[in-house]
C-alpha positions as a Markdown table, in Angstrom:
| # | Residue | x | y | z |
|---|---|---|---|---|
| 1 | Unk | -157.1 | -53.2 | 42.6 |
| 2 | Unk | -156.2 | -55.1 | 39.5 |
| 3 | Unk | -153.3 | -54.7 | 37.0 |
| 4 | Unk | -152.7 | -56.8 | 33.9 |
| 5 | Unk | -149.6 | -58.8 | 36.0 |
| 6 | Unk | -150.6 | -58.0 | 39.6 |
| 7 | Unk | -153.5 | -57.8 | 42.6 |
| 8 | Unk | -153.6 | -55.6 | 45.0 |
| 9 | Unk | -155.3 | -54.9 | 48.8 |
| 10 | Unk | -154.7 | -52.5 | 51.0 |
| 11 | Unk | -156.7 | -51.8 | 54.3 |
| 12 | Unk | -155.6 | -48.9 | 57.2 |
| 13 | Unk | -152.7 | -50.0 | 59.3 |
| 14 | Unk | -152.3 | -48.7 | 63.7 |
| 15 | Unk | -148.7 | -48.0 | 62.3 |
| 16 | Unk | -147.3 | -45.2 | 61.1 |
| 17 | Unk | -144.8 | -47.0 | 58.3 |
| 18 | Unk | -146.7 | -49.1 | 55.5 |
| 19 | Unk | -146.2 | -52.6 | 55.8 |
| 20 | Unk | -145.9 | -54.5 | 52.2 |
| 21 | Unk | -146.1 | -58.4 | 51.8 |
| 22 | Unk | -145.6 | -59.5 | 48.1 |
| 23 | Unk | -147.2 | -63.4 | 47.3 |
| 24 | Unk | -146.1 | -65.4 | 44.4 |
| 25 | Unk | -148.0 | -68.1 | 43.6 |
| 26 | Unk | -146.3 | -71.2 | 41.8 |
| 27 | Unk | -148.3 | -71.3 | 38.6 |
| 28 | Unk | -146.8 | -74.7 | 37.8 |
| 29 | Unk | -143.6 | -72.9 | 37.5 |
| 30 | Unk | -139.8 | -73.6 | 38.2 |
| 31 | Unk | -138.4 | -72.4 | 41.8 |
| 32 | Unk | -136.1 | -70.2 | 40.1 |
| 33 | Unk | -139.0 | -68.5 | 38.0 |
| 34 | Unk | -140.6 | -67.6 | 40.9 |
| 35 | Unk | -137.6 | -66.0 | 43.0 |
| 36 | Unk | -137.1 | -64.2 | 39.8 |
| 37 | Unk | -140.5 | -62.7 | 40.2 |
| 38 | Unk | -140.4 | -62.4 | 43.7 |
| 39 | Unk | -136.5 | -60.6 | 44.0 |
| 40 | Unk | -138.3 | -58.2 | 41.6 |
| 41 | Unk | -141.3 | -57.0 | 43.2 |
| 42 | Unk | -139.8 | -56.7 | 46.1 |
| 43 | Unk | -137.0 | -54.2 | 44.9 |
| 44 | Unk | -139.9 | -52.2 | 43.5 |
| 45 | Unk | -141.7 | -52.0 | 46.5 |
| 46 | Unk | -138.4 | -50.9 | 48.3 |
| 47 | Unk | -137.4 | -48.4 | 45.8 |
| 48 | Unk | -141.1 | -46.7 | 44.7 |
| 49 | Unk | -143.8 | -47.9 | 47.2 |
| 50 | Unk | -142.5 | -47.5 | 50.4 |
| 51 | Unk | -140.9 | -44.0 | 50.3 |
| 52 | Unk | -144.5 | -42.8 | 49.4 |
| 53 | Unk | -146.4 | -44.6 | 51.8 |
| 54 | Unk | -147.6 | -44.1 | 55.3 |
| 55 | Unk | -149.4 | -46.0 | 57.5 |
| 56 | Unk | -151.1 | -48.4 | 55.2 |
| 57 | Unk | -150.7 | -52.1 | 54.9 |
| 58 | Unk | -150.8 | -53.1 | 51.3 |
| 59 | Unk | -150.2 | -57.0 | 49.6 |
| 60 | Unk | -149.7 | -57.6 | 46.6 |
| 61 | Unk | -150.1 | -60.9 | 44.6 |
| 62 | Unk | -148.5 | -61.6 | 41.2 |
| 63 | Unk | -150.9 | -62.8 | 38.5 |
| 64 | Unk | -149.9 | -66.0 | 36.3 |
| 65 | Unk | -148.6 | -63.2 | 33.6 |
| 66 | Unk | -146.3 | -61.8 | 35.8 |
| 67 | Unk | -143.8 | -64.8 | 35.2 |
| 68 | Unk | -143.1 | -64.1 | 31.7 |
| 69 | Unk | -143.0 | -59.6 | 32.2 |
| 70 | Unk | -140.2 | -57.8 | 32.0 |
| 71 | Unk | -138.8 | -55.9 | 34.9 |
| 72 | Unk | -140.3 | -52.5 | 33.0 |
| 73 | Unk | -143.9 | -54.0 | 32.5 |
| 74 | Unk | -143.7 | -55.0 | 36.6 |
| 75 | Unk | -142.0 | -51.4 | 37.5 |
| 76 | Unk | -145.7 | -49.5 | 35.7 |
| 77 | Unk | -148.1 | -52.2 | 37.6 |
| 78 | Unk | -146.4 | -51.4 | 41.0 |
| 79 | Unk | -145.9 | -47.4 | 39.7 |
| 80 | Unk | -149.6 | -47.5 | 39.3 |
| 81 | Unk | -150.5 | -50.0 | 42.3 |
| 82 | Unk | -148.5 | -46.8 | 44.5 |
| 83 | Unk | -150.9 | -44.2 | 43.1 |
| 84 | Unk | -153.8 | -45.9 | 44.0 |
| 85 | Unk | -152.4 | -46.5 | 47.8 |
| 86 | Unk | -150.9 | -43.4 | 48.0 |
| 87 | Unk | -154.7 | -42.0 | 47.5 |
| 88 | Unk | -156.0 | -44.4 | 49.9 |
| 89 | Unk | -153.9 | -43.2 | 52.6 |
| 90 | Unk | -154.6 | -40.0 | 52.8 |
């Protein structure tokens, strides 16, 4: 699944809790940049995605855009990234 800021896979996992990696991509950006972007997604997935999720195994790759996104813009990609797993694993 695509999202303006993000990509997404997901594939059946032998577990029974979801498994989430998040890759950010340097873009020819600054260090700090990308931890910025990173520190985010990763709160998101801990706070909406994995209390919904069950044994799937999702990644999720920030686009070039997601750099310059707010924290709101990144929350609805991930919100609607969720949906689409959330169907999947069922």
């Amino acid at each position: 699944m695509q999202t303006e800021l993000l990509e997404a896979r997901a594939s059946d996992s032998l577990s029974i809790h979801p498994r989430v990696g998040v890759i950010v991509p340097k873009h020819r950006r600054k260090v700090v940049e990308r931890n910025r972007v990173k520190r985010r997604l990763r709160e998101l997935v801990r706070v909406r995605l994995l209390p919904r999720l069950e044994g799937i195994d999702l990644l999720i790759r920030a686009k070039p855009e997601a750099y310059d996104s707010t924290f709101d813009q990144l929350a609805t990609d991930v919100t609607a990234i969720g949906y689409w797993a959330s169907s999947m694993s069922r």
